[in-house]
C-alpha positions in Angstrom: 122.5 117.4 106.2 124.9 119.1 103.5 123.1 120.0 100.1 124.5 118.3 97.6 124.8 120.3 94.3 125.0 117.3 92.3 121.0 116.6 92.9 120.4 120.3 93.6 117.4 121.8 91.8 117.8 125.2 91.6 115.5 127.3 93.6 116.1 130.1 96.1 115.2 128.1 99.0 117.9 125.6 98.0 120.3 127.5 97.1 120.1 129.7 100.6 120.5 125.8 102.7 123.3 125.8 100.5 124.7 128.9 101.9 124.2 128.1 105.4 126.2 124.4 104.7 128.9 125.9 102.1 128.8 129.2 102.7 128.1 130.5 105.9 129.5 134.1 106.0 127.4 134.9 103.1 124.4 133.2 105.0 124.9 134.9 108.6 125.7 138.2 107.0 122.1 138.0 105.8 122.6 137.5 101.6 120.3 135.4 100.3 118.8 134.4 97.1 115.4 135.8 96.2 114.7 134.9 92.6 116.5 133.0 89.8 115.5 132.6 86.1 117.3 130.9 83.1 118.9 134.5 82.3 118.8 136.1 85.4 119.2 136.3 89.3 118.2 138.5 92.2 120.3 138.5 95.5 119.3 140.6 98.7 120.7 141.6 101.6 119.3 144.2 104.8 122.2 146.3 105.9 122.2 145.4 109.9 124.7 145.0 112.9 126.4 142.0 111.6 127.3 143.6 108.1 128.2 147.1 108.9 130.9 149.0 108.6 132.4 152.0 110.4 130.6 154.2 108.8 127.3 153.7 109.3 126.9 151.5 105.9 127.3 147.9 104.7 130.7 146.5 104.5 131.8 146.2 100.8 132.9 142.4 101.2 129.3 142.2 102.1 128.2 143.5 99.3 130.4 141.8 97.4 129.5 138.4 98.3 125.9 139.6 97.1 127.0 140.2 94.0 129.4 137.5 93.2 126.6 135.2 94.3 124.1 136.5 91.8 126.6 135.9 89.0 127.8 132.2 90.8 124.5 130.9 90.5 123.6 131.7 87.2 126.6 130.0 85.7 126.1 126.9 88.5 122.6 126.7 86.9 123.8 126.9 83.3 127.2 123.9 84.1 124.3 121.8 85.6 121.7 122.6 82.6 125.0 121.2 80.3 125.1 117.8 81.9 129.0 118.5 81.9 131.4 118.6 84.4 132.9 122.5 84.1 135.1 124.3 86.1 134.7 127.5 87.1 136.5 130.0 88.8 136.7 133.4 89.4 139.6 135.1 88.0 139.0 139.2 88.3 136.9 141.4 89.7 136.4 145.0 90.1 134.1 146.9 92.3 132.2 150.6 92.4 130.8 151.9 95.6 128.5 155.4 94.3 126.2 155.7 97.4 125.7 154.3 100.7 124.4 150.8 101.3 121.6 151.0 103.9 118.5 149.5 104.4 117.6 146.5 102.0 120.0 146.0 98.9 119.1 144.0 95.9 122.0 142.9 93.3 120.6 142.0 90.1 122.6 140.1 87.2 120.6 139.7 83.9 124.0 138.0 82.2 122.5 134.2 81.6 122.1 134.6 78.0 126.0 135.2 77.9 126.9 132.6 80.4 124.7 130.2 78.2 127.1 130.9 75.5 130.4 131.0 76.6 129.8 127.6 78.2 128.5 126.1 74.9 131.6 127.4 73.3 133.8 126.0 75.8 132.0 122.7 75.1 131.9 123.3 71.2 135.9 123.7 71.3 137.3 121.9 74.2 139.2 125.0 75.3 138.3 127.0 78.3 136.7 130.2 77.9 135.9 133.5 80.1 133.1 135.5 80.4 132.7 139.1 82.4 129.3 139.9 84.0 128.2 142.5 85.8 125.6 142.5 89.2 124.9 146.0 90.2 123.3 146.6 93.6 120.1 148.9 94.4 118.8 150.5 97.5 114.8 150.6 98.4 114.7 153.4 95.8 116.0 152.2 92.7 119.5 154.2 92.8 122.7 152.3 92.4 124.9 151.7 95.0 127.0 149.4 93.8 128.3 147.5 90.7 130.4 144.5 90.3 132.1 143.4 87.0 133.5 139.2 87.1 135.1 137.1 85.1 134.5 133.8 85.1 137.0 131.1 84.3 134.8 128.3 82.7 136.5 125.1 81.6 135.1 121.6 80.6 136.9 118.9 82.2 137.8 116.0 80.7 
């Protein structure tokens, strides 16, 4: 049965059967949501077969749905927290590979605060707004792998 992100609480278990029904690369390539708070999200993913590349590392679309994910769901938490209907979109992004990706990798976005507020301005004014946030990826270790900057297109709709 598809999830239906209308009556969608927002919990890590829901959100990954959303995955598997919406998006199902992200969900066979092993990303999936491991904690979510009003300003912050954690994404993981365990470098394996299915998301390697020829290198010996994880393939950087891999770890770039990770990390837009951890962004997405903070501001699909923060539109549905609005009662609004909001459009949102993602309109740039950029990317930094510094080390390998191997083993378990954990993006983390702390950006909710900012999402919060660019969505209540979009409200307060009508207009649409955009807002860049950043999820950065770890290794097992604690060291940087990865960071991802995107802006989000956020527009009420009327």
């Amino acid at each position: 049965m598809p999830v239906n992100t209308n009556e969608m609480k927002f919990t890590p278990r829901k959100i990954n059967a959303f995955l598997f029904f919406k998006l199902p690369s992200a969900f066979f390539t092993g990303v999936r949501v491991k904690s979510l708070s009003d300003d912050s999200a954690e994404v993981k993913v365990t470098y394996r077969w299915v998301n390697q590349n020829p290198f010996k590392s994880m393939f950087w679309a891999v770890q770039g749905m990770a990390s837009e994910l951890s962004t997405g769901i903070l501001v699909m938490k923060e539109i549905d927290a609005s009662n609004r209907k909001i459009s949102m979109l993602v309109t740039n992004m950029n990317g930094t590979f510094t080390k390998k990706a191997t083993g378990k990798i954990r993006f983390e976005c702390n950006d909710g605060k900012l999402i919060r507020e660019t969505i209540q301005k979009s409200i307060n004014t009508g207009e649409g707004q955009t807002v860049t946030v950043t999820s950065e990826g770890f290794n097992e270790e604690g060291v940087s792998v990865s960071k991802f900057e995107y802006e989000w297109s956020l527009k009420v709709k009327s």
